[in-house]
N, C-alpha and C positions, 0 to 999 in steps of 0.2 A: 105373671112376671112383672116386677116391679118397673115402671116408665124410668126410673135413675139407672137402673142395670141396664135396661137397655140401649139406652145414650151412650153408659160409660164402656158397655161391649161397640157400638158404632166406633166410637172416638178410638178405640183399641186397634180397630180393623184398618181406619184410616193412619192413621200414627206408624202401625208396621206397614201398613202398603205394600204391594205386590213389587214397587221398584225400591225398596227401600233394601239395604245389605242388613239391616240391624236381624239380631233371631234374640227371642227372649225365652229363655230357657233354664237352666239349670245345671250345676253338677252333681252327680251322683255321692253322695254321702255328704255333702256343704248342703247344710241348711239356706233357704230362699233364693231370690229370681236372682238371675246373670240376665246381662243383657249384651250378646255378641255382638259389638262393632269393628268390622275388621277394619277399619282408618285407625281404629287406638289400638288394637292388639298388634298391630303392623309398626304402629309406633313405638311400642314398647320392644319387640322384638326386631327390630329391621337390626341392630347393633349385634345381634346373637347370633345372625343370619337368616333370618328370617326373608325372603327372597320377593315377594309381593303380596297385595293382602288374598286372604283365602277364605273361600267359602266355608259354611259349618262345619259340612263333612270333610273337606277339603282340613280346618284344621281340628278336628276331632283325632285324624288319623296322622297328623303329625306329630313332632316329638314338644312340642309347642306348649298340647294340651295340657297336659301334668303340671309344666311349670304354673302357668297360669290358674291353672284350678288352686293350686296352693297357695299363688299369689294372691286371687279372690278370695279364700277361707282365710286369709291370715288380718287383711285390709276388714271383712265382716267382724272380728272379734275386737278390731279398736272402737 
């Protein structure tokens, strides 16, 4: 394994950190990464009702997801 991939997996492992809220991730059928920060998805949504920020799952199974997933695919194709 290359010594660069290995660095650039460390600096990965450090950056998400175990106390960090960020998840880096994906939507299912939207081409490339998402990167969940629930401090801006909470921003964008607190006006919608959106009631405090939430965890992945926490907003995976809200009515939240959808928008936002559209919102993401729409902001990728400018």
């Amino acid at each position: 394994m290359k010594t660069s991939w290995k660095l650039w997996v460390a600096s990965v492992r450090l950056k998400q950190g175990p106390n960090r809220p960020d998840i880096h991730t994906g939507f299912p059928g939207v081409a490339g990464k998402y990167v969940y920060c629930p401090a801006k998805v909470f921003s964008l949504y607190r006006d919608q009702g959106m009631e405090k920020e939430m965890t992945w799952r926490e907003f995976q199974a809200s009515a939240f997801y959808e928008t936002e997933k559209n919102r993401w695919a729409v902001d990728k194709r400018k």
